[in-house]
C-alpha positions, 0 to 999 in steps of 0.5 A, spaced: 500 500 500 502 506 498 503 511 502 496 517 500 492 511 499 495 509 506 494 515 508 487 516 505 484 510 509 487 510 515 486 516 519 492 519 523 495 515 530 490 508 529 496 504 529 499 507 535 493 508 539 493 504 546 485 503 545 485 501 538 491 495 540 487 493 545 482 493 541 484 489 536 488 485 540 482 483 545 478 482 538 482 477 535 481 472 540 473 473 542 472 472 534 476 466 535 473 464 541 466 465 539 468 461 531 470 454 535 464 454 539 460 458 533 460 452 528 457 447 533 452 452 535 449 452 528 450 445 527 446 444 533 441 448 532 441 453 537 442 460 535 437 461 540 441 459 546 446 464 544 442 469 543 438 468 549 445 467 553 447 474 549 441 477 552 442 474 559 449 477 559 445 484 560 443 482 567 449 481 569 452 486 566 448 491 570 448 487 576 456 487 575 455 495 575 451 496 581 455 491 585 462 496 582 465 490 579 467 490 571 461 487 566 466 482 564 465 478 571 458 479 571 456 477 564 460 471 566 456 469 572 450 471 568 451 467 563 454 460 566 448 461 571 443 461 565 446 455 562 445 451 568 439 452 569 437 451 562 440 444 563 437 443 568 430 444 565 432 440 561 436 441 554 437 434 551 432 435 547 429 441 542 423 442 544 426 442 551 432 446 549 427 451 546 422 451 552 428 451 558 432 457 554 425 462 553 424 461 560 431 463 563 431 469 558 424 471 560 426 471 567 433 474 565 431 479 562 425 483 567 432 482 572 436 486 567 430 491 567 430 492 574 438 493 574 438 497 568 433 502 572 437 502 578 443 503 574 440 510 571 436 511 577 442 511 583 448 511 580 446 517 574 449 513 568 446 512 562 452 511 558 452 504 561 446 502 559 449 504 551 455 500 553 453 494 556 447 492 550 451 495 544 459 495 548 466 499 548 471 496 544 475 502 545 473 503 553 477 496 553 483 496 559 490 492 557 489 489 563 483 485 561 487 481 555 490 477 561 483 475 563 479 474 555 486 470 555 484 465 560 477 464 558 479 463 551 483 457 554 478 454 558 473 455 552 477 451 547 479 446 552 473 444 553 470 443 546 477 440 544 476 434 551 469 433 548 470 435 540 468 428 537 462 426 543 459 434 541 460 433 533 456 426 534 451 428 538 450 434 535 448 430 529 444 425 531 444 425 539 440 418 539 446 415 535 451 418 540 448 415 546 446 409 543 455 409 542 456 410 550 456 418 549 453 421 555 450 426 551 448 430 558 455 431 560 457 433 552 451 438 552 453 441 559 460 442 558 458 445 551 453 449 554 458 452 559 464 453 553 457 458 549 456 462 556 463 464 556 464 465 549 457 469 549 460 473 555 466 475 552 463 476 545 458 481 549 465 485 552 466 487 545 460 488 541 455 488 547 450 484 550 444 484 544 449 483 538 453 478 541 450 473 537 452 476 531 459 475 533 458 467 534 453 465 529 454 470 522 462 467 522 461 462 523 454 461 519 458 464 514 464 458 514 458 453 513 457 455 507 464 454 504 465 447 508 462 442 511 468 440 515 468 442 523 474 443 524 475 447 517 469 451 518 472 453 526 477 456 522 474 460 516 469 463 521 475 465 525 478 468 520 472 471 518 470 473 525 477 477 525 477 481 519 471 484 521 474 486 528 479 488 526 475 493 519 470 495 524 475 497 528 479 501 523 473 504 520 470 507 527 477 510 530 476 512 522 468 515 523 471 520 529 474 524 523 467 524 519 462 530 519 459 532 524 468 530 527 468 528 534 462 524 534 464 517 531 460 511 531 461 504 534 465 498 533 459 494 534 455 496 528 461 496 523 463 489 526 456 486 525 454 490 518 460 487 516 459 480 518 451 481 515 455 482 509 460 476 508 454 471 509 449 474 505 456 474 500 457 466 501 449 465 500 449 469 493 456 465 492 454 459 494 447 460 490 451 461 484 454 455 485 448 450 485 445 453 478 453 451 474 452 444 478 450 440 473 444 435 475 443 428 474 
């Protein structure tokens, strides 16, 4: 890239901005988190469950506050406690996972409404409520990297240890048990790794557009191939690059007209994500009418 077109896309201090490194850093490994644990969520299908649990984040999240303690931890707790309870009702199934996630998020989010009222109530903080749905990429401290490390660990160790047993039983859970996998365990453990992973999607681009971070990439990649393994790392790329763009283009938005007023990562990061799946559906479209039929 030469040096005006350099110049021409990229705002001044960007690279050597605190913040955006931060930014970026913490980006990378929540996208690619959130496409090991994605993939299975679209197998299963249990887009829901995400959804629910990045919803559920925001009870934790203005609870978190209330207490004086940072969003991650309570989006964490929020989302852990959701996916006990929801396996606890029963999960196994379906119809059970459908009915036990509606009931945990209904419930979840009357608390949120009460916290979030407190919230702007008691402590006079409006912001909070704007970065707990919607997050703060750049309001993200160095500090937290050593913590969205760990967690990101935790979660591919668990979906490593149960990757064979999860797969199969994502795919026909009557066949799994019928093979001696204990299919609650695999579900519970699985679970748990969705919680964390929702938790940190929700630190970046917050609670109600988590789910875009953990089913469009790797929605998107499951339509380029069926293989798992492949799939977790073509969602990770996916999810990666629009971090990092989105991340550019609102460091970038701070110097459009009115200047002073950029606009959020998050709606960059999942505009762009809405993009590359509804590019991969017109590819793979296009594909299917040259595939000659029998």
């Amino acid at each position: 890239m030469t040096p005006l077109l350099a110049a021409a896309v990229f705002e001044p201090g960007v690279f050597s901005s605190q913040p955006v490194q931060t930014a970026a850093i913490v980006g990378a490994l929540v996208a690619a988190v959130s496409a090991t644990v994605g993939v299975f969520t679209v197998i299963r299908g249990q887009a829901f469950a995400g959804e629910a649990l990045g919803d559920i984040g925001t009870t934790g999240g203005s609870a978190a506050f209330l207490a004086g303690a940072g969003p991650l931890w309570g989006f964490l707790a929020a989302g852990l406690a959701a996916a006990g309870v929801m396996e606890a009702i029963g999960v196994q199934r379906a119809r059970g996972r459908d009915l036990a996630t509606g009931i945990v998020l209904g419930a979840a989010l009357a608390l949120a409404a009460l916290f979030l009222y407190w919230d702007t109530t008691y402590h006079s903080a409006s912001g909070t409520t704007v970065t707990i749905l919607f997050g703060s990429a750049f309001a993200i401290a160095p500090s937290t990297i050593p913590t969205v490390i760990a967690l990101g660990c935790v979660v591919v160790g668990i979906i490593s240890i149960v990757y064979r047993p999860l797969l199969l039983s994502s795919v026909s859970a009557d066949l799994a048990a019928s093979r001696g996998t204990r299919v609650r365990l695999v579900g519970a453990c699985y679970l748990a790794g969705l919680a964390i992973a929702a938790a940190l999607a929700a630190l970046t681009v917050g609670t109600i557009l988590s789910t875009a971070l953990l089913i469009g990439p790797a929605a998107t990649a499951l339509r380029i191939t069926k293989r798992p393994a492949f799939a977790i790392l073509t969602a990770a790329v996916i999810g990666t690059t629009a971090m990092w763009v989105g991340i550019v283009l609102a460091y970038d938005s701070y110097y459009w007209p009115p200047h002073g007023h950029g606009w959020p990562v998050s709606f960059f990061v999942v505009t762009l994500i809405l993009c590359s799946y509804l590019g991969s559906s017109v590819a793979t479209a296009c594909r299917m009418r040259r595939t000659p039929t029998s």
